[in-house]
C-alpha positions as CSV (number, residue, x, y, z in Angstrom):
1,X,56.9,-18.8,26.6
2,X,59.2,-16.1,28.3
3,X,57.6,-13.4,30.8
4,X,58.0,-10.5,29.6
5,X,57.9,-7.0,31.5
6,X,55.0,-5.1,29.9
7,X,57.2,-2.3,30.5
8,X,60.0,-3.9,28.0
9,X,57.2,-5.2,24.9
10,X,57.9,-4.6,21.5
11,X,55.5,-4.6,18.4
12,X,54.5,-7.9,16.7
13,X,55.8,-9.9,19.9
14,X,53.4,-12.3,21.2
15,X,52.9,-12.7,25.3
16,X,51.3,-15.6,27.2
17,X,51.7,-14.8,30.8
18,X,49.0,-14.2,34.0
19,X,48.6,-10.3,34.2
20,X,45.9,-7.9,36.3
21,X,43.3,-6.3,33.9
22,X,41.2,-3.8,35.6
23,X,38.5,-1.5,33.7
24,X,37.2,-4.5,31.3
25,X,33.8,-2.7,29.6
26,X,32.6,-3.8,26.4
27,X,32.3,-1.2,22.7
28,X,31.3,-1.4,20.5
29,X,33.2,-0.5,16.7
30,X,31.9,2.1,14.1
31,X,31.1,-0.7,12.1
32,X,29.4,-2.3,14.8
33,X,31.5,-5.0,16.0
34,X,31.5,-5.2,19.7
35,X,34.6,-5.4,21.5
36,X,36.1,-5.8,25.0
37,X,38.8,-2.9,26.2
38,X,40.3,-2.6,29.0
39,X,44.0,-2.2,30.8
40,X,46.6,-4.8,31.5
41,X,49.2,-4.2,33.8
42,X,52.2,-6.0,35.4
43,X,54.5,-4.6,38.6
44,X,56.3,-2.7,35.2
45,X,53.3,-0.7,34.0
46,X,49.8,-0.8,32.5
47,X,48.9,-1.2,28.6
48,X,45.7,-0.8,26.7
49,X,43.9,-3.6,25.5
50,X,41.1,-5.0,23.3
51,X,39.6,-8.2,22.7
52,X,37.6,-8.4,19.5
53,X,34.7,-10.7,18.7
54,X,33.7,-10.3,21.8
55,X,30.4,-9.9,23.3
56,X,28.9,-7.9,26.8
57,X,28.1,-11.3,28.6
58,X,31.9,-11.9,29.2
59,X,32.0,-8.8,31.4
60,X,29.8,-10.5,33.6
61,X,31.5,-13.5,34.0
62,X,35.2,-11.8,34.3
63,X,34.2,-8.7,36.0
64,X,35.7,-5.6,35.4
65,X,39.1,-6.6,37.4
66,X,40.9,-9.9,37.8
67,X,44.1,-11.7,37.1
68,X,43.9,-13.9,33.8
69,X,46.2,-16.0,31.8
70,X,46.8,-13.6,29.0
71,X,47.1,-14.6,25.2
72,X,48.7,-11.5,23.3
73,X,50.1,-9.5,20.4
74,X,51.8,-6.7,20.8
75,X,50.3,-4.1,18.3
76,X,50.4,-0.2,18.2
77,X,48.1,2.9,17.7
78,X,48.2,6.3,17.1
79,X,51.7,5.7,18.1
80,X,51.4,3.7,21.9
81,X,51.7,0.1,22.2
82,X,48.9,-2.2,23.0
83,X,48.0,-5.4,23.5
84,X,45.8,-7.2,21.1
85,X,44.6,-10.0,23.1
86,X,43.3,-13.5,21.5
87,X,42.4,-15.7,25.2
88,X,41.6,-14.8,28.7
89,X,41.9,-17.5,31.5
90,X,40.6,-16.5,35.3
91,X,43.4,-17.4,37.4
92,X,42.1,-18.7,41.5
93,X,43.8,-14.9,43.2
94,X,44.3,-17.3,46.1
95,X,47.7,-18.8,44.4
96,X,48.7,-15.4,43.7
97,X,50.4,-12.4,45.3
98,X,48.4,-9.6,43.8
99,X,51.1,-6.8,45.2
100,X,53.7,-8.9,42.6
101,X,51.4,-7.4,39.9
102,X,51.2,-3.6,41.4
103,X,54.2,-0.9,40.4
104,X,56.6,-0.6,43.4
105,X,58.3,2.2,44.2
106,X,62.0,2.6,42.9
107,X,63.3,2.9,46.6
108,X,64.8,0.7,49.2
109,X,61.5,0.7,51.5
110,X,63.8,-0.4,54.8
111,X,66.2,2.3,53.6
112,X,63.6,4.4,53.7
113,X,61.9,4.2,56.7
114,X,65.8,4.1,58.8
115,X,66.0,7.4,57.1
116,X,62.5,8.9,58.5
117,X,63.9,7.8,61.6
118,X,67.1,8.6,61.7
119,X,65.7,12.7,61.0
120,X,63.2,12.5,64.1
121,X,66.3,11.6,65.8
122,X,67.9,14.9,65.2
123,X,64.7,16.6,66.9
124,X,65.4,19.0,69.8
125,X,62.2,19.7,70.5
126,X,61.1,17.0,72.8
127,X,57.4,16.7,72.0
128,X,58.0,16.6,68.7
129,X,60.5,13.7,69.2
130,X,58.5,11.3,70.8
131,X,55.9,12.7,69.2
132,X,57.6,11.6,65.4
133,X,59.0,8.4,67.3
134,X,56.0,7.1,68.3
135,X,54.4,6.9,64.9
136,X,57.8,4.3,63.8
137,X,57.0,2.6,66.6
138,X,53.7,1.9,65.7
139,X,53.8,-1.7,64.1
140,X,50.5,-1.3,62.4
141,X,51.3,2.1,60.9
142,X,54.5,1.5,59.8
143,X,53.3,-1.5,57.6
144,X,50.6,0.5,55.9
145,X,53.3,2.7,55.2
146,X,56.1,0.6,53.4
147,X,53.2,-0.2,51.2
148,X,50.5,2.8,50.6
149,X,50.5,4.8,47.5
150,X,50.6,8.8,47.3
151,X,47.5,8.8,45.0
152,X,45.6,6.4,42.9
153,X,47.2,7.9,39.4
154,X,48.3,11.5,39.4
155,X,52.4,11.2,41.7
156,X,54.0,8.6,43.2
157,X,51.4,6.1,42.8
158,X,53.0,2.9,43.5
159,X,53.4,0.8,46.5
160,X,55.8,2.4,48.6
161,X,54.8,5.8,46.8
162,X,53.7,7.5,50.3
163,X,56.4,6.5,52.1
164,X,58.9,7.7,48.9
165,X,56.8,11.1,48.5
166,X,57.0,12.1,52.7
167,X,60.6,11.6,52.9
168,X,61.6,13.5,49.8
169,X,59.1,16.3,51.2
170,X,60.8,16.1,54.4
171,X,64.7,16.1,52.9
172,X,64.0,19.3,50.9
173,X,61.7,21.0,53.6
174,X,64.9,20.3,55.5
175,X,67.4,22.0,53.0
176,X,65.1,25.0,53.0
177,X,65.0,25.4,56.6
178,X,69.0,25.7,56.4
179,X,68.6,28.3,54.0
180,X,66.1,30.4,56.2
181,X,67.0,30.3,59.6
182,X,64.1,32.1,60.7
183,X,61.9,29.1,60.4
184,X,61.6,26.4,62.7
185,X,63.3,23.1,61.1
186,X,61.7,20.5,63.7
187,X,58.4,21.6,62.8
188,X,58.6,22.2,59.7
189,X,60.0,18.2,59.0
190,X,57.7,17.1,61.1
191,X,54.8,18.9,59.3
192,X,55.9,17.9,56.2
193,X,56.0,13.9,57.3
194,X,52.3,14.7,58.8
195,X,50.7,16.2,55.3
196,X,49.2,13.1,53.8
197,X,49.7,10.2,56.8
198,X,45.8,10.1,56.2
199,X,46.6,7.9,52.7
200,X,47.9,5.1,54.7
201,X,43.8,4.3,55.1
202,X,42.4,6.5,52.2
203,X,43.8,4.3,49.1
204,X,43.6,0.5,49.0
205,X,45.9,-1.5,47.7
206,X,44.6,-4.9,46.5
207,X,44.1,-5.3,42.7
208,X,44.4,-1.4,41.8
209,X,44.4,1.6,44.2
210,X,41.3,2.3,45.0
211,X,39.4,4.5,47.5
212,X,38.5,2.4,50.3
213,X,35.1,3.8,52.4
214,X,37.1,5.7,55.2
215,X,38.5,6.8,52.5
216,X,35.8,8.5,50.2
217,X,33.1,8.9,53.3
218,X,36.4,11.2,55.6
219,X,39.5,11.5,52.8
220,X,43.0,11.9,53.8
221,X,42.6,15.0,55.7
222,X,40.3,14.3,58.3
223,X,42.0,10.6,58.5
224,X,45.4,12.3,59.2
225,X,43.7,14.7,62.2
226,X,42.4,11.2,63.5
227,X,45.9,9.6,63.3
228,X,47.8,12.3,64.7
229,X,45.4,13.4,67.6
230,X,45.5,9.4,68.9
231,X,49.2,9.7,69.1
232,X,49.2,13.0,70.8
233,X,46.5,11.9,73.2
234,X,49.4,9.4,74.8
235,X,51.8,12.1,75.7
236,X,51.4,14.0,78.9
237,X,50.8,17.9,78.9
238,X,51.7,17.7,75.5
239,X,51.2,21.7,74.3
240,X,47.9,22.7,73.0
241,X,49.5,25.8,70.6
242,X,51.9,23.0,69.1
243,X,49.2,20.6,68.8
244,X,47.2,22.9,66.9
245,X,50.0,24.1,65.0
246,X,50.5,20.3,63.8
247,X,46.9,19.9,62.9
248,X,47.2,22.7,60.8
249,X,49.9,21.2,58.7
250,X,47.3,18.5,57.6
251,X,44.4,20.7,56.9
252,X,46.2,23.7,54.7
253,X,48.8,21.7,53.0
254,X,46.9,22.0,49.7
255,X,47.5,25.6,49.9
256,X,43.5,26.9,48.6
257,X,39.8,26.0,49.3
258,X,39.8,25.2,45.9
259,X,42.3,22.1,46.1
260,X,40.5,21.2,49.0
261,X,42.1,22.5,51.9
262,X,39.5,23.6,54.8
263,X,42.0,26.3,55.9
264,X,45.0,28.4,53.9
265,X,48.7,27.9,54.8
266,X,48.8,30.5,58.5
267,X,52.5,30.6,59.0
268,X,55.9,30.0,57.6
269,X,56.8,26.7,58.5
270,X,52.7,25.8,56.2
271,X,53.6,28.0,53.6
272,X,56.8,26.0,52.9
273,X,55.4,22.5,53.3
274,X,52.5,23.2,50.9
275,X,55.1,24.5,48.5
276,X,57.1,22.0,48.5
277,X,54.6,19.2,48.6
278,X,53.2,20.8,45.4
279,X,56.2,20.8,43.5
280,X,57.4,17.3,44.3
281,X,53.6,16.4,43.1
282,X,53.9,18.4,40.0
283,X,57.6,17.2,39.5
284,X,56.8,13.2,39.5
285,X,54.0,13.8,37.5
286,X,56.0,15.5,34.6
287,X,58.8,12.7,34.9
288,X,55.9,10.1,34.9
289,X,54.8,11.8,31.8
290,X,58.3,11.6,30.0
291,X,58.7,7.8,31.4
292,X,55.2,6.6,30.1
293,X,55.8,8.4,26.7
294,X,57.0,6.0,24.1
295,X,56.3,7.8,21.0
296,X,58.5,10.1,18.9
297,X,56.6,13.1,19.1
298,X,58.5,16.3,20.9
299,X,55.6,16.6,23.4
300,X,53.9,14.4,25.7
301,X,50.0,13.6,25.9
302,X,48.9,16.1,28.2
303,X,49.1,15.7,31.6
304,X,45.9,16.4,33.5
305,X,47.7,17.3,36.9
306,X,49.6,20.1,35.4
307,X,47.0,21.1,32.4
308,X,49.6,21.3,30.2
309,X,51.7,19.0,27.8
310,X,55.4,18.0,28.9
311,X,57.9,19.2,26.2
312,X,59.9,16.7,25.8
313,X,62.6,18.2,23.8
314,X,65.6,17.2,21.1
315,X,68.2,15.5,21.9
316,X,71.2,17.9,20.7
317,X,70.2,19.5,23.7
């Protein structure tokens, strides 16, 4: 039978193919059939799923995440497509790539990275040059970085997503800095690639993205600090103002306590990184919202990041 994208199914179709399911629990009906639901997902995207007649013992012996040779139909409800599925099959994850099964970002990930170079290079502040350099130099933390996600579900949460979401946030940080002179540009760029280098080690990326224990006992902000203060720790006389300046970045760049940010943004080159990181947040989480939405209504589910639903629109307009 043909692989199919679960990104590209269509109702009444029938799939036989190896797919990740993650969140397996067993219901039970409101006439009191139990059932197994759970989400299936290919590099494309991520479906609902049941499994009827089914009973809690099978959790045990498929756990809650896994890849498994998937028998299917292709069914809807309330409108969204899901998978109705008839066989599960374990599949050994040692004869599979489990990243082939993960959505990628839609970027060219070496493209990407000559880029982030490529603007360090235009530094004239010297620190901050071999300061930036250093960190694509670093072998270990450039390969966390083609491949760590912004966040486990609300923007850019793909592989490749942090690497995607740092160098749009540096671009436009740059284009801003061009439109007010007054603020420094090297910093600011630089601040705005420094924001979240803490995810490289706060998300996992094996089966689903997942908090790893640096991860949930420190979180990206305290990770970053670490990150950033090893590098600066190899360059001699390296300012203490700038240094602190650069830590600062990290720890206000959610903008308020109550998004989590030990500090508020303390001068102009923080105020425009958090505002700009927010909005490019905010921005891929609306366009996620459109993407995912396959129904015909005007408005989207709502979308938990924004509190709001997306309007969606006609299409005169």
């Amino acid at each position: 039978m043909m692989q199919i994208k679960l990104s590209d199914i269509k109702q009444g179709q029938q799939i036989e193919q190896i797919l990740l399911y993650k969140n397996m629990q067993p219901k039970v009906a409101r006439n009191g059939s139990t059932f197994l639901q759970m989400l299936l997902s290919d590099d494309s995207g991520e479906v609902d799923a049941k499994k009827w007649d089914s009973n809690p013992m099978e959790v045990e012996s498929l756990g809650t995440e896994g890849f498994a040779k998937v028998v299917a139909v292709v069914d809807s409800y309330n409108g969204k497509m899901q998978l109705i599925v008839k066989s599960l099959e374990l599949v050994d994850n040692a004869k599979i790539n489990p990243q082939d099964f993960l959505p990628k970002a839609p970027i060219d990930v070496d493209s990407a990275l000559e880029q982030m170079l490529a603007i360090f290079e235009t530094f004239t502040n010297p620190y901050l040059k071999q300061l930036a350099i250093s960190f694509m130099e670093d072998n270990e933390f450039v390969k966390l970085l083609r491949v760590a996600p912004a966040a486990k579900m609300l923007h850019n949460a793909y592989l490749g997503g942090l690497l995607e979401h740092l160098l749009k946030v540096m671009k436009e940080v740059g284009h801003y800095t061009k439109l007010n002179p007054r603020l420094n540009r090297d910093l600011a760029i630089f601040g705005a690639f420094l924001h979240d280098i803490g995810k490289v080690r706060e998300l996992n990326h094996i089966m689903n993205f997942n908090y790893t224990d640096e991860g949930l006992l420190l979180g990206h902000l305290a990770i970053g600090i670490e990150l950033l203060q090893e590098k600066i720790k190899l360059i001699d006389n390296f300012p203490f103002e700038l240094s602190m300046m650069l830590k600062h970045f990290i720890l206000s760049h959610h903008g308020t306590h109550e998004w989590g940010s030990p500090v508020l943004p303390a001068f102009p080159e923080a105020l425009v990184v958090h505002a700009i990181d927010n909005l490019n947040a905010k921005l891929d989480a609306s366009f996620k919202a459109l993407d995912d939405d396959k129904s015909n209504e005007i408005w989207t589910d709502k979308v938990w990041a924004l509190g709001t639903k997306i309007y969606k629109g006609s299409k005169s307009i």
